[in-house]
C-alpha positions in Angstrom: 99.0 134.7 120.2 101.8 135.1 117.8 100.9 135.6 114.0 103.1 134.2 111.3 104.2 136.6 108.5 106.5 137.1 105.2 107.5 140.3 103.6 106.8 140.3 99.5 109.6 141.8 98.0 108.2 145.2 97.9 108.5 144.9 101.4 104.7 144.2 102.2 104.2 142.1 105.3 101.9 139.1 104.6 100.3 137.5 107.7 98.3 134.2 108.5 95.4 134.8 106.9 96.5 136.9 103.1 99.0 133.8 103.5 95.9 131.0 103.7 94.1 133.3 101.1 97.1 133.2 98.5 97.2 129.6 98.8 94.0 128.8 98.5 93.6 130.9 95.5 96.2 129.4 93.7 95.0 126.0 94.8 91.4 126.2 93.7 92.7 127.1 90.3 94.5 123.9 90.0 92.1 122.0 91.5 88.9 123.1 89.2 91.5 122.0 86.3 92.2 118.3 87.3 88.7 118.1 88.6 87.2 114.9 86.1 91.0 114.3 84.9 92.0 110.7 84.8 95.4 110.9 87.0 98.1 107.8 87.1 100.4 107.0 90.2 103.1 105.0 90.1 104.0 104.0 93.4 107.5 102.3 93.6 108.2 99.4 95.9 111.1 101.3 97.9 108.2 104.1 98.9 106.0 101.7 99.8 107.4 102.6 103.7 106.2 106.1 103.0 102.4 105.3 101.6 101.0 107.3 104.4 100.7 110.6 103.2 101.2 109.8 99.4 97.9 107.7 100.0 96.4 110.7 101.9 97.1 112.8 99.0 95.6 110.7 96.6 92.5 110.4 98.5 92.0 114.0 99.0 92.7 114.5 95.2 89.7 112.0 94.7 87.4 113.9 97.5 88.6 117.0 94.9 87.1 115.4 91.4 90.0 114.2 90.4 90.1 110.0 89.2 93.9 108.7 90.7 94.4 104.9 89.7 97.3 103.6 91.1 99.8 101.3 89.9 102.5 99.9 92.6 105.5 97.9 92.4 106.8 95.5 95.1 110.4 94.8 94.6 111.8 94.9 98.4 109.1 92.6 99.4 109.7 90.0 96.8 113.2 89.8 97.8 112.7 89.5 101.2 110.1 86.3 101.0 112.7 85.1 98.5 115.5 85.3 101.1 112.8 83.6 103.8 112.1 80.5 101.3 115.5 80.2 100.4 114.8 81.1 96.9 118.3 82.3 95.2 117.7 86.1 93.3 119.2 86.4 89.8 119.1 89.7 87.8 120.0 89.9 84.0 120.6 93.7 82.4 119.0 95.0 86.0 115.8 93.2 85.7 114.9 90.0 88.1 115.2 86.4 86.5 111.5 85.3 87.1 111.0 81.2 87.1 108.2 79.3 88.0 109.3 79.0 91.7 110.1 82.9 91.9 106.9 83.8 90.0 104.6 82.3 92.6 106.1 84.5 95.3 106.1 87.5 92.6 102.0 87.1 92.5 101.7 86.2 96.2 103.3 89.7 97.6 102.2 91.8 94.4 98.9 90.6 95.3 98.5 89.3 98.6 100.7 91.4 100.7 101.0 94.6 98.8 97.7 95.3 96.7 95.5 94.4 99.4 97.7 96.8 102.4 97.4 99.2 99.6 93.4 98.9 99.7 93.1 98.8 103.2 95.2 101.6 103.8 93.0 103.7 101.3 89.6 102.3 102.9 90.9 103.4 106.0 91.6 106.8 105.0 88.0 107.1 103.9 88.4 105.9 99.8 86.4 103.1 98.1 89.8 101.4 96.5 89.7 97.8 94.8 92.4 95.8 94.1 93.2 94.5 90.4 96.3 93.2 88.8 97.0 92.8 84.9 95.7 89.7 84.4 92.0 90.3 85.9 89.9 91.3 83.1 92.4 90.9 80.4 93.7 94.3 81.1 97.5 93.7 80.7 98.6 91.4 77.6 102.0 90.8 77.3 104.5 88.8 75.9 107.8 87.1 77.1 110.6 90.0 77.0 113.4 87.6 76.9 113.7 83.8 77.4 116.7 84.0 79.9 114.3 86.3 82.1 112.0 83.6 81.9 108.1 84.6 83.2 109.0 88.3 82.6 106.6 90.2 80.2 106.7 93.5 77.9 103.2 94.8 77.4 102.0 94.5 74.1 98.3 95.6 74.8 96.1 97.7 77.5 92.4 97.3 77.7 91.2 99.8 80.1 87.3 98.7 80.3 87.6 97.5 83.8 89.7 101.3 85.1 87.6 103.2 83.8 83.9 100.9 84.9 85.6 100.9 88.6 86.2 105.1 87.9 82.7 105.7 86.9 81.7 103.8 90.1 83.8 106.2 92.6 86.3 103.9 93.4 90.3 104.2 93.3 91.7 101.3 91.3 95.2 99.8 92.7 96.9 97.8 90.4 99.8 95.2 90.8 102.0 95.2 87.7 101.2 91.4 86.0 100.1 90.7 83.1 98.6 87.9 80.8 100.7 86.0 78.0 100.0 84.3 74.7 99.5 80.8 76.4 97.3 82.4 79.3 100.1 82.0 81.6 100.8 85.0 84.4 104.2 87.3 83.2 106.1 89.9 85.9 106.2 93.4 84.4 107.9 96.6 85.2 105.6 98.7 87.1 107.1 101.8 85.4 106.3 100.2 81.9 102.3 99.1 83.1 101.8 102.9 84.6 102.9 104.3 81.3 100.8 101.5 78.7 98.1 102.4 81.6 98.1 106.1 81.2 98.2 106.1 77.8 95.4 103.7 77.1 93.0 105.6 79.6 94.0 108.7 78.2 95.0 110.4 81.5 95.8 113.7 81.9 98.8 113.3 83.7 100.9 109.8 84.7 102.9 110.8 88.3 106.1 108.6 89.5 106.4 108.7 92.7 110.3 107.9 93.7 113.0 108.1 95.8 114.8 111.3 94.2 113.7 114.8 94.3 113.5 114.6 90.4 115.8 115.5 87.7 118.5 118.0 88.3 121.3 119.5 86.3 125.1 119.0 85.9 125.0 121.5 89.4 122.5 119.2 91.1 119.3 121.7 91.1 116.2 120.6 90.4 114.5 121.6 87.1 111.1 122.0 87.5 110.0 121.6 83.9 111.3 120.8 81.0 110.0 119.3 77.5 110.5 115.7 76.0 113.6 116.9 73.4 115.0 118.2 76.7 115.3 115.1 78.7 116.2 113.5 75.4 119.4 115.6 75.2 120.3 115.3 79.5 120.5 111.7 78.7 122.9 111.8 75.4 124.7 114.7 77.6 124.9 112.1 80.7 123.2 114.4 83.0 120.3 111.9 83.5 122.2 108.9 83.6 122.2 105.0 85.9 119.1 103.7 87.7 117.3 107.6 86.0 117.4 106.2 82.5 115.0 103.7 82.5 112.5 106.1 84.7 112.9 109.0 82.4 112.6 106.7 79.2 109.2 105.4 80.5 108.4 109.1 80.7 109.1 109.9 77.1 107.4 106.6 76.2 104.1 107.6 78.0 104.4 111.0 76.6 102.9 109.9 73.2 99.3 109.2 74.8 99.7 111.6 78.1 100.4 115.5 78.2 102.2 115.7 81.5 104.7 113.4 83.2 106.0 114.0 86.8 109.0 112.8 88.4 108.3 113.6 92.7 109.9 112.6 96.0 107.7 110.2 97.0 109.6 110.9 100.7 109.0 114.5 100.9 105.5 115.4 103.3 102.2 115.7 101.2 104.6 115.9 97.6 101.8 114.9 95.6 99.3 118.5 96.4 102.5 120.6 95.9 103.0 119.3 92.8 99.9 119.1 91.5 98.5 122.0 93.0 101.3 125.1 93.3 102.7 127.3 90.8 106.2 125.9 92.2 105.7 122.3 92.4 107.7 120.0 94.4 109.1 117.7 91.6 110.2 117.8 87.5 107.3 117.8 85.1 108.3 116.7 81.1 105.9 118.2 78.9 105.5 116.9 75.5 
């Protein structure tokens, strides 16, 4: 039988078991503190390939005391059912032109396809997950962001009743990123945007975004594992944080007003979620506000 072992840097060999011992003592720690703690995943429609073992994550988390919700985007699927249906795919300022005819694909695959394979997967893995979108409930009211975008929505408010009823029950809420307008009519919404209103209205201890970078990283390309709001501020005048980031990291600083911690992980990277959340050296960037 051969034992695995590291030295610590006073040369002390560590084998299998101070090595299970060390990390479970630094896990419980982390896991007594997010025990009751209202957490927020956003789950991005590109990592939607890797749901596996981010759902895994998430379900142990909840077997720990913790309370995920989970908020998911869809964007790959939509434009593949619109290239099946022949539907042409417009985008203004990086964000999808959304009429009537697009819309009704939008709710079918945020709903139909991707909401409900997100459930399954979770009940399958041993969770009790319902499926909700914006508009169930009056959760999600929102109004037209721009006329030439057409049924695309900003969120103006959040009524958590329904999370946190569907928390108190034991279940794992997963919810697709529509929302309800003015004239009762069904808006598409930036996921990013709903997990950030979201967090903030449930008060949640921490809002996660699970993407497909490692996180954010200086001029040199290493990963910083922490840094405050002021400091992301400044990589994005300084152009360190800069194209597709932007918009991610800006919906960090947003949700930092209502939520302590924001995280920025790899949703590609094995089990990224219970290194982040529960190591001293993380797997990802956390802002702090």
């Amino acid at each position: 039988m051969t034992i695995a072992f590291e030295r610590t840097p006073d040369g002390e060999i560590i084998n299998d078991q101070h090595l299970i011992a060390r990390v479970l003592s630094e896990a419980i720690n982390y896991i007594n503190y997010l025990k009751d703690k209202i957490l927020v995943f956003k789950l991005g429609g590109s990592m939607l390939e890797h749901q596996q073992e981010v759902l895994q994550d998430i379900v142990w988390l909840h077997q720990l005391g913790a309370l995920p919700v989970l908020v998911h985007g869809g964007g790959p699927y939509i434009n593949d059912w619109l290239t099946k249906l022949s539907i042409p795919t417009r985008f203004l300022d990086g964000m999808r032109v959304t009429d009537a005819e697009t819309l009704e694909v939008v709710r079918m695959v945020l709903r139909g396809q991707v909401n409900q394979r997100l459930v399954l997967m979770l009940s399958q893995l041993g969770a009790n997950a319902v499926g909700l979108c914006g508009t169930d409930g009056n959760m999600v009211q929102a109004r037209m962001l721009d006329e030439r975008l057409g049924f695309v929505g900003e969120v103006e408010s959040i009524d958590p009743s329904s999370v946190h009823t569907l928390l108190e029950q034991g279940f794992i809420p997963v919810i697709a990123p529509l929302g309800q307008g003015p004239d009762g009519s069904c808006l598409n919404i930036n996921a990013d945007l709903v997990a950030a209103h979201l967090a903030g209205a449930l008060n949640a201890e921490k809002l996660i975004f699970l993407s497909n970078v490692v996180g954010i990283c200086r001029a040199d390309g290493t990963l910083i594992s922490e840094l405050s709001d002021a400091e992301a501020r400044r990589l994005i005048d300084e152009g360190v944080i800069s194209g597709g980031m932007i918009p991610k990291v800006s919906a960090c600083l947003d949700a930092l007003a209502a939520v302590p911690r924001v995280h920025i992980v790899d949703g590609r990277e094995p089990h990224v979620l219970l290194r982040e959340l529960c190591t001293d050296q993380g797997a990802g960037t956390m802002i702090i506000r």
